[in-house]
BATORRO-678944 format. One record per residue: x, y, z of N, C-alpha, C, O, CB in turn. Coordinates in steps of 0.1 Angstrom, whole numbers, padded with zeros to 4 digits, always signed. Atoms other than C-alpha are relative to their C-alpha. Glycine has a CB too. Layout:
<sites>
XYZXYZXYZXYZXYZ...
</sites>
This chain:
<sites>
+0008+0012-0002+1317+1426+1367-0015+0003+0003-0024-0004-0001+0006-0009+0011+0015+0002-0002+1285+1441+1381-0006+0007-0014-0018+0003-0015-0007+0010+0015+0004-0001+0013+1279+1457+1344+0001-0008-0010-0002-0003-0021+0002+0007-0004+0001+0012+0009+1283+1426+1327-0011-0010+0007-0018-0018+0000+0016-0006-0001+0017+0010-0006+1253+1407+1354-0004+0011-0008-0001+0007-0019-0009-0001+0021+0014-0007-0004+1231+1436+1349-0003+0001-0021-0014-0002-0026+0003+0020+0013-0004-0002+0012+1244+1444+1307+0000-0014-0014-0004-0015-0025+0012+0005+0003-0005+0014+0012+1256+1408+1293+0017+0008-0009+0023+0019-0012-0019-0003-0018-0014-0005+0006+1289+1408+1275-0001+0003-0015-0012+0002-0022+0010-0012+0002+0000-0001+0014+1297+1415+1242+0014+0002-0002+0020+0008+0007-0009+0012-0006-0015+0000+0008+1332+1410+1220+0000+0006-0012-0008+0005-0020+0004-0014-0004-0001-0007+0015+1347+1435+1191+0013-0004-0003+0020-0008+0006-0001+0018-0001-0010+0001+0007+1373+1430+1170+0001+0004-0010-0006-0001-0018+0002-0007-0001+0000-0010+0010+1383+1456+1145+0014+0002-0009+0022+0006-0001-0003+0013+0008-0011-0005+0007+1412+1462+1121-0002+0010-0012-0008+0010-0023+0008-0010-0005-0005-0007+0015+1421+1486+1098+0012+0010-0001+0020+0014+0008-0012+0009-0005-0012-0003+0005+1446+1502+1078-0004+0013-0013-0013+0012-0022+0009-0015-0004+0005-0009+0013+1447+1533+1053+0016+0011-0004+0027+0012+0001-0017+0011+0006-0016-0007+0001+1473+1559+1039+0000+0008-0012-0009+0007-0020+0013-0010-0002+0003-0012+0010+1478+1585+1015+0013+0000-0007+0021+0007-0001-0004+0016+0006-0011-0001+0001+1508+1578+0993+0002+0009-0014-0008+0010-0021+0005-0012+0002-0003-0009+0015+1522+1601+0961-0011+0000-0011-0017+0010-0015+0012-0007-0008+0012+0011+0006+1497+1579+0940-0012-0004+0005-0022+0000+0000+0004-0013-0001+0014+0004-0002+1472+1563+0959-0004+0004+0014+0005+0008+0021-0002-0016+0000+0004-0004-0010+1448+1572+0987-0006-0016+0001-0011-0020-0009-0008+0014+0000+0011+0004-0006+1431+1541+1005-0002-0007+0016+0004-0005+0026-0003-0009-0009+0005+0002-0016+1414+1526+1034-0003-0013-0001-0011-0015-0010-0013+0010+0007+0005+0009-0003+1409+1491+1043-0008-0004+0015-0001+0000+0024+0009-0006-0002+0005+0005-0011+1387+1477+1072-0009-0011+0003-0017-0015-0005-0004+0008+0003+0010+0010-0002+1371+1451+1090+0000-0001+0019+0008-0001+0028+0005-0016-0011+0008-0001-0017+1347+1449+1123-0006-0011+0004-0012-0017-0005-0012+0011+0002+0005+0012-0003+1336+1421+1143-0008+0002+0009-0002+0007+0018+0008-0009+0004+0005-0002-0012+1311+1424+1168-0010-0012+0006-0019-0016-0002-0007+0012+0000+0010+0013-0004+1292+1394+1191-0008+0006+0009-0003+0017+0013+0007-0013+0008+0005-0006-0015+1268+1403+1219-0007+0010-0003-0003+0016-0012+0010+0003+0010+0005-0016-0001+1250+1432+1221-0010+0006+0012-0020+0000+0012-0008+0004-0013+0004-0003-0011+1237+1448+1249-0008+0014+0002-0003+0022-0006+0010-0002+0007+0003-0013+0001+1214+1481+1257+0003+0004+0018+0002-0003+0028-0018+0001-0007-0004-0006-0014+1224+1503+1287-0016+0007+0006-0019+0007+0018+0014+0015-0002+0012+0002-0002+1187+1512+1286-0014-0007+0002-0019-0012-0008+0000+0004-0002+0012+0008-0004+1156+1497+1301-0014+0004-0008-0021+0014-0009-0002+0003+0015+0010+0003+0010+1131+1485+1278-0014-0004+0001-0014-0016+0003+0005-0007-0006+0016+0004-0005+1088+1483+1283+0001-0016-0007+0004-0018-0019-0015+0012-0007-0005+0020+0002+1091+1440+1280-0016-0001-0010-0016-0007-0021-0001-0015+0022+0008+0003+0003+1053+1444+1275-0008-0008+0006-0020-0008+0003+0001-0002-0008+0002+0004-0008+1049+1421+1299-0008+0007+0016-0006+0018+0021+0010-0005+0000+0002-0007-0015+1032+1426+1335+0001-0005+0011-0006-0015+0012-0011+0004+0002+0001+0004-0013+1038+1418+1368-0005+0002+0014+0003+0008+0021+0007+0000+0002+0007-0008-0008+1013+1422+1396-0011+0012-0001-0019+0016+0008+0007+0005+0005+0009-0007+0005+0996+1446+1374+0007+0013-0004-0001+0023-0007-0011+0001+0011-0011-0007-0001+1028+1467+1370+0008-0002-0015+0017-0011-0015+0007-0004+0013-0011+0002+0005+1046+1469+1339+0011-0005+0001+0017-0002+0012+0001+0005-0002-0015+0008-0002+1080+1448+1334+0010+0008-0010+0010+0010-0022+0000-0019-0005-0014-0008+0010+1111+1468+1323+0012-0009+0001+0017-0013+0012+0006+0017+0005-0016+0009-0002+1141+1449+1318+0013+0005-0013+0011+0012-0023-0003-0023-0002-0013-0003+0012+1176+1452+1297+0000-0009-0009-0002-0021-0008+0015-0001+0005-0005+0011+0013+1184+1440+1265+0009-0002-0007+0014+0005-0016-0005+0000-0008-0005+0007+0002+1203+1417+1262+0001-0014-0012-0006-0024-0012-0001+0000+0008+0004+0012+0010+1213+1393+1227+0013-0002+0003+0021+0007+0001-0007+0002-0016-0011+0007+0004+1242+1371+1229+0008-0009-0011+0019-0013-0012-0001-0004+0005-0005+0006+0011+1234+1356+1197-0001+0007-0014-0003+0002-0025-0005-0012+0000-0002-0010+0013+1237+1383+1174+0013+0004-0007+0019+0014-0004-0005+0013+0004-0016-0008+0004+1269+1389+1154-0001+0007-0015-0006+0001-0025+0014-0014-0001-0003-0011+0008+1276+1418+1130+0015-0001-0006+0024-0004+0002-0003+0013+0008-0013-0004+0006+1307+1422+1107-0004+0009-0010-0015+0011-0015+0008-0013-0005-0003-0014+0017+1316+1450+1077+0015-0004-0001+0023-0003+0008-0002+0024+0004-0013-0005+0007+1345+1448+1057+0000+0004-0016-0006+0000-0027+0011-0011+0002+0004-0010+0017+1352+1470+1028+0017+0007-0001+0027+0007+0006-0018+0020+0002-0011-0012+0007+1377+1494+1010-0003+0008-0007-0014+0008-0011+0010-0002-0008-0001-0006+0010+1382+1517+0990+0015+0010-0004+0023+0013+0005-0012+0006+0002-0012+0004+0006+1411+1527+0965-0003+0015-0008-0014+0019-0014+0001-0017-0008+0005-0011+0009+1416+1560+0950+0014+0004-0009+0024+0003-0002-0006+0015+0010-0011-0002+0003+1444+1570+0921+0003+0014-0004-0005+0020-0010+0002-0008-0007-0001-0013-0002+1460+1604+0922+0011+0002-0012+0023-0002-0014+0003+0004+0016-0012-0001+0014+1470+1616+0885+0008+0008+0003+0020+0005+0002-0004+0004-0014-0015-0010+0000+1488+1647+0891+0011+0003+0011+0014+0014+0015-0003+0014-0002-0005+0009-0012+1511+1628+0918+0014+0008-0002+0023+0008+0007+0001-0020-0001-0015-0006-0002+1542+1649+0906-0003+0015+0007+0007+0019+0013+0011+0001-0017+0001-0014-0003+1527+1687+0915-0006+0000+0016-0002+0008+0024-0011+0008-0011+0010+0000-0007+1499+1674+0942+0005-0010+0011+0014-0018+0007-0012-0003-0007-0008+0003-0009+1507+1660+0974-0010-0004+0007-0012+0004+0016+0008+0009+0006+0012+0001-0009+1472+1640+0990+0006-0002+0013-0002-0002+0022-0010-0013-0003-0009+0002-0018+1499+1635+1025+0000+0013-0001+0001+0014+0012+0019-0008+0004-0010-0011-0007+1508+1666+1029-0009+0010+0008-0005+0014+0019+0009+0010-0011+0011-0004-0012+1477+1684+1046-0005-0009+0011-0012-0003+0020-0014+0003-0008+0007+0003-0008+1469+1659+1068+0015-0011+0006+0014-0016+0017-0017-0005-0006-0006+0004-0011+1499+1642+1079+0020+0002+0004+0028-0004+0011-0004-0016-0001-0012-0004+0002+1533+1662+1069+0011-0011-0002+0021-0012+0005+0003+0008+0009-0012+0011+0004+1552+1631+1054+0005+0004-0010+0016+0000-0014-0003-0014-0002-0002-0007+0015+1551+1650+1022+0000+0012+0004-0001+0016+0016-0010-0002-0012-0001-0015+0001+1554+1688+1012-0008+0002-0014-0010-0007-0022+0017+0006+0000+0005-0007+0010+1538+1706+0987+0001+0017-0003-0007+0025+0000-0011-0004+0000-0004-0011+0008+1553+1735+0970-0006+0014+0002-0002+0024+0008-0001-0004-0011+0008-0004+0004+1522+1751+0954-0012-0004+0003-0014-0014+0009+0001-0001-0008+0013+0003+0001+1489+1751+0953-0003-0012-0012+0004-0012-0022-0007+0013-0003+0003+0011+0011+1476+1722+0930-0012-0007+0006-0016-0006+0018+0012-0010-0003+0004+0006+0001+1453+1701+0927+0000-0014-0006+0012-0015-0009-0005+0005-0001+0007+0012+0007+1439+1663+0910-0009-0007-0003-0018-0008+0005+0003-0005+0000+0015+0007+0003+1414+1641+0892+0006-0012+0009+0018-0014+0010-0007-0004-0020-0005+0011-0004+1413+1612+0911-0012-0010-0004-0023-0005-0004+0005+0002+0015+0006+0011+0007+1396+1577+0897-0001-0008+0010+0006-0004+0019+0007-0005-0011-0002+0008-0010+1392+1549+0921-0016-0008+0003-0026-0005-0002+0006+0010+0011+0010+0012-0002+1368+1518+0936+0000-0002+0012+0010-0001+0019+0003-0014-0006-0001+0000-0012+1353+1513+0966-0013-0014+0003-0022-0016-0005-0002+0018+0006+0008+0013-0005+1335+1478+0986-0005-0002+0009+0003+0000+0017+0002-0008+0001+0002+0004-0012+1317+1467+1012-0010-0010+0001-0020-0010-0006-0002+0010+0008+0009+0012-0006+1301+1435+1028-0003+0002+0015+0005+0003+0024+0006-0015-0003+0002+0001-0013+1281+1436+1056-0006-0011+0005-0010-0019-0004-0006+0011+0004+0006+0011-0001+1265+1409+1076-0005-0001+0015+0003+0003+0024+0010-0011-0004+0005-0001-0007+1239+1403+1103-0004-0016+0005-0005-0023-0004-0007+0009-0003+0004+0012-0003+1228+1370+1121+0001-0002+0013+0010+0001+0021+0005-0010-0007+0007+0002-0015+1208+1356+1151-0003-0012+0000-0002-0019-0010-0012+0008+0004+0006+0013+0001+1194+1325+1164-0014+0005-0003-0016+0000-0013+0002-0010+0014+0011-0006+0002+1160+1344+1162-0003+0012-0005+0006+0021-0006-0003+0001+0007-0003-0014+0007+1148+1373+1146+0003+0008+0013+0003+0004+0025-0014+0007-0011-0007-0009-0004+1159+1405+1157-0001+0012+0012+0007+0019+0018+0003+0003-0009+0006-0008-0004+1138+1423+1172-0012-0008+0010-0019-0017+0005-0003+0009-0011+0010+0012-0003+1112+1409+1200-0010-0002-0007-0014+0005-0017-0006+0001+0011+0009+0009+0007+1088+1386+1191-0019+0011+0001-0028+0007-0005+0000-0020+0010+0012-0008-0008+1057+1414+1207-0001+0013-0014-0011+0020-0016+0006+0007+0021-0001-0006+0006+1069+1434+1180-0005+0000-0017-0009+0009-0025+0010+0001+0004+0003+0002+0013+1063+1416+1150-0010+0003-0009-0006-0002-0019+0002-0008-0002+0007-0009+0001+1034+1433+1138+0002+0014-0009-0006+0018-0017-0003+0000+0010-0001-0014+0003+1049+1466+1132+0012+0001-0011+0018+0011-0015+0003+0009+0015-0014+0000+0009+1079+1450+1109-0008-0003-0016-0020-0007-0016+0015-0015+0007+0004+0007+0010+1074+1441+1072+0004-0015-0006+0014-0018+0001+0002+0008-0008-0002+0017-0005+1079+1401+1066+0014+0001-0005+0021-0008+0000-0011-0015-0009-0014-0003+0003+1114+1412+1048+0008+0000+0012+0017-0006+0015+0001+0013-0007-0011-0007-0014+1126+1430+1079-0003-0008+0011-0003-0004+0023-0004+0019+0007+0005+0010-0014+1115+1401+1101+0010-0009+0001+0009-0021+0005-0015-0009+0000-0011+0011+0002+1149+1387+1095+0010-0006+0012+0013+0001+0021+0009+0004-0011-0010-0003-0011+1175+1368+1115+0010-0004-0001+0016-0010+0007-0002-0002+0010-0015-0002+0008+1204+1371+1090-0007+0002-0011-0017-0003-0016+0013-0013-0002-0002-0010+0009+1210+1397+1067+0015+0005-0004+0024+0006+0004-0007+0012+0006-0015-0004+0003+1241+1407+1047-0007+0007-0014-0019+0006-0019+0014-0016-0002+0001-0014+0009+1244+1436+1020+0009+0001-0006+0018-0005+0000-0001+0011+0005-0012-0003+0012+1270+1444+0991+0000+0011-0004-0011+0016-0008+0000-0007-0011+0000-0012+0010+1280+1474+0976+0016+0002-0004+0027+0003+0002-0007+0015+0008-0013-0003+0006+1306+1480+0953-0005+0012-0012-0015+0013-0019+0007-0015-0007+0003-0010+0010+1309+1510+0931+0016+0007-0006+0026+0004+0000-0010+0013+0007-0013-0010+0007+1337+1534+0909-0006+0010+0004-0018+0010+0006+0004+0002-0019+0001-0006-0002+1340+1566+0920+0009+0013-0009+0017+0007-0016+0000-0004+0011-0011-0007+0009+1360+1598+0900-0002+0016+0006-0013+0020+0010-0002-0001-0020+0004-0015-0011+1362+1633+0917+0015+0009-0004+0024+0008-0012-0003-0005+0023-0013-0010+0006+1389+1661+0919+0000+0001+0015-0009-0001+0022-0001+0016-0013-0006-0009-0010+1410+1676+0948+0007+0008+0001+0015+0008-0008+0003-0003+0007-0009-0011+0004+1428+1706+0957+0006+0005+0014-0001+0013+0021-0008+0011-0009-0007-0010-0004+1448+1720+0978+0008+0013+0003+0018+0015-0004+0002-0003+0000-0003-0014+0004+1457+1756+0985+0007-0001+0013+0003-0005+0024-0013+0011-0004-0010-0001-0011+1491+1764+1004-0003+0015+0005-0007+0024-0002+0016-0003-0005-0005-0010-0007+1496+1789+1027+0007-0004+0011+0004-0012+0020-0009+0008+0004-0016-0003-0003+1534+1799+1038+0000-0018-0005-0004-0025-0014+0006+0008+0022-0013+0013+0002+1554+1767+1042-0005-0010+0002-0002-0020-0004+0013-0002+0008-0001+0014+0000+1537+1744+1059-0015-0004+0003-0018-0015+0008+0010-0005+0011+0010+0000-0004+1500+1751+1062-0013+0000-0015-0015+0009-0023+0000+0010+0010+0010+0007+0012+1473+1734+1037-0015+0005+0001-0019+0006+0012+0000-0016+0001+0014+0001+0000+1436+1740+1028-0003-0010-0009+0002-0010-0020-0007+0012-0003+0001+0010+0015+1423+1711+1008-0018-0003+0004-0025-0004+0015+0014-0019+0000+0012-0001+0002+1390+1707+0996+0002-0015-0014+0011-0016-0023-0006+0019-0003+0003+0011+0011+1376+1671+0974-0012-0001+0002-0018+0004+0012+0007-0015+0001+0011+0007+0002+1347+1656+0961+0004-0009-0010+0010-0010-0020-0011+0008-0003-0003+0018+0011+1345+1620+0949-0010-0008+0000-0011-0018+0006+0012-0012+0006+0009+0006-0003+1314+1612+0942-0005-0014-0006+0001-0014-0017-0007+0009-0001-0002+0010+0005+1306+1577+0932-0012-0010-0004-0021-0008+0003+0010-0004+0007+0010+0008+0007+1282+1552+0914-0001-0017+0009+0007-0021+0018+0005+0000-0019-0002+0015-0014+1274+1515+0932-0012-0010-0007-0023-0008-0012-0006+0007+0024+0010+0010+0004+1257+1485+0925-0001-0005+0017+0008-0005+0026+0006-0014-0014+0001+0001-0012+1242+1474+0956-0008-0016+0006-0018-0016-0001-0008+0014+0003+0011+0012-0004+1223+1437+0971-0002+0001+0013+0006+0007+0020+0004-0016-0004+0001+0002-0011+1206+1428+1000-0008-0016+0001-0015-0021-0008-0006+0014+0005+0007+0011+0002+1194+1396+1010-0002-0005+0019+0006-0002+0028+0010-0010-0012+0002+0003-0013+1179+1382+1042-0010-0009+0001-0018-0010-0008-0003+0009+0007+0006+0013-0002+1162+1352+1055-0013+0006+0013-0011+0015+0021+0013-0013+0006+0007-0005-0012+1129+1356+1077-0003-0007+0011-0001-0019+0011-0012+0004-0003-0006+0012-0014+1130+1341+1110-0014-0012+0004-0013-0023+0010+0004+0013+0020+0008+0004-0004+1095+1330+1113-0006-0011-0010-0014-0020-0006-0007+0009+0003+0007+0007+0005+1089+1313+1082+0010-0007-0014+0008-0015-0023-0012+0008-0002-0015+0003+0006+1125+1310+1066-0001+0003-0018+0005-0003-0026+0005-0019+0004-0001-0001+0010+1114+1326+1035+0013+0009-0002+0019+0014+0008-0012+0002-0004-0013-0001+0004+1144+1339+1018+0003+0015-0011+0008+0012-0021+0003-0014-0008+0001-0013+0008+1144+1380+1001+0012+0001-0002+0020-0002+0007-0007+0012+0007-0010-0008+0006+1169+1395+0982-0004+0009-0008-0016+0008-0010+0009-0008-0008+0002-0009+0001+1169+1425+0966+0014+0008-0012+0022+0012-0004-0004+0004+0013-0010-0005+0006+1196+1439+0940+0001+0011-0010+0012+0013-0015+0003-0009-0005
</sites>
């Protein structure tokens, strides 16, 4: 209770889910966050008495979310084994490897009653970044290889790269004058 006077509160809420099966590797997720709070004391800019003012910062009306995936498919699913180095539900024989193909997403999203940053500051931002909601997109294909190299029975080395291509937007509103940037 006394770090919530001195902090302010803040709420998360998070899920996700992911898995590596014969076939596919992926990962789903999604994050919620309200509130935000700094554990450090901040120059206000203000003075008092002739004394600088430090205080905490505190926003209660800021909320953040992300959710995304990504989806990968594993061709040589009868020799190659993406479980079996990392969570022994599978086995793998041999050494092998695979190409793997796959899509990956994400949306993020930012918003305040005010912009984002104090108002003492604005000066040092560009009228873009003076926003107070922002959200972002990226979606892309990815195609890469992996490999695994056994040693004895039950002990894996695996090595991937999946590197991947993306179309990307951004778009945000400015708090001072509600003009409206995007970017794609």
């Amino acid at each position: 209770e006394y770090q919530q006077k001195i902090y302010g509160n803040s709420h998360q809420y998070a899920l996700a889910t992911g898995g590596n099966s014969r076939r596919f590797i992926y990962d789903v997720y999604y994050r919620y966050t309200k509130g935000f709070r700094s554990r450090d004391r901040y120059l206000t800019g203000d003075t008092l008495l002739g004394k600088p003012v430090w205080d905490y910062l505190y926003r209660p009306d800021i909320t953040n979310y992300n959710v995304g995936f990504n989806f990968l498919y594993v061709f040589n699913n009868k020799k190659f084994s993406s479980a079996a180095p990392y969570s022994f539900t599978q086995r793998q024989k041999k050494s092998a490897g695979s190409l793997l193909v796959g899509t990956y997403a994400l949306l993020y999203g930012l918003t305040a009653d005010t912009v984002m940053f104090p108002d003492s500051l604005r000066k040092s931002f560009q009228p873009e970044l003076q926003f107070k909601n922002a959200s972002s997109y990226t979606w892309g294909i990815s195609v890469g290889y992996t490999y695994s190299l056994t040693i004895g029975k039950y002990w894996y080395l695996n090595t991937s790269t999946v590197p991947g291509v993306s179309f990307q937007g951004f778009y945000s509103t400015n708090a001072f004058d509600q003009t409206a940037y995007q970017n794609r």
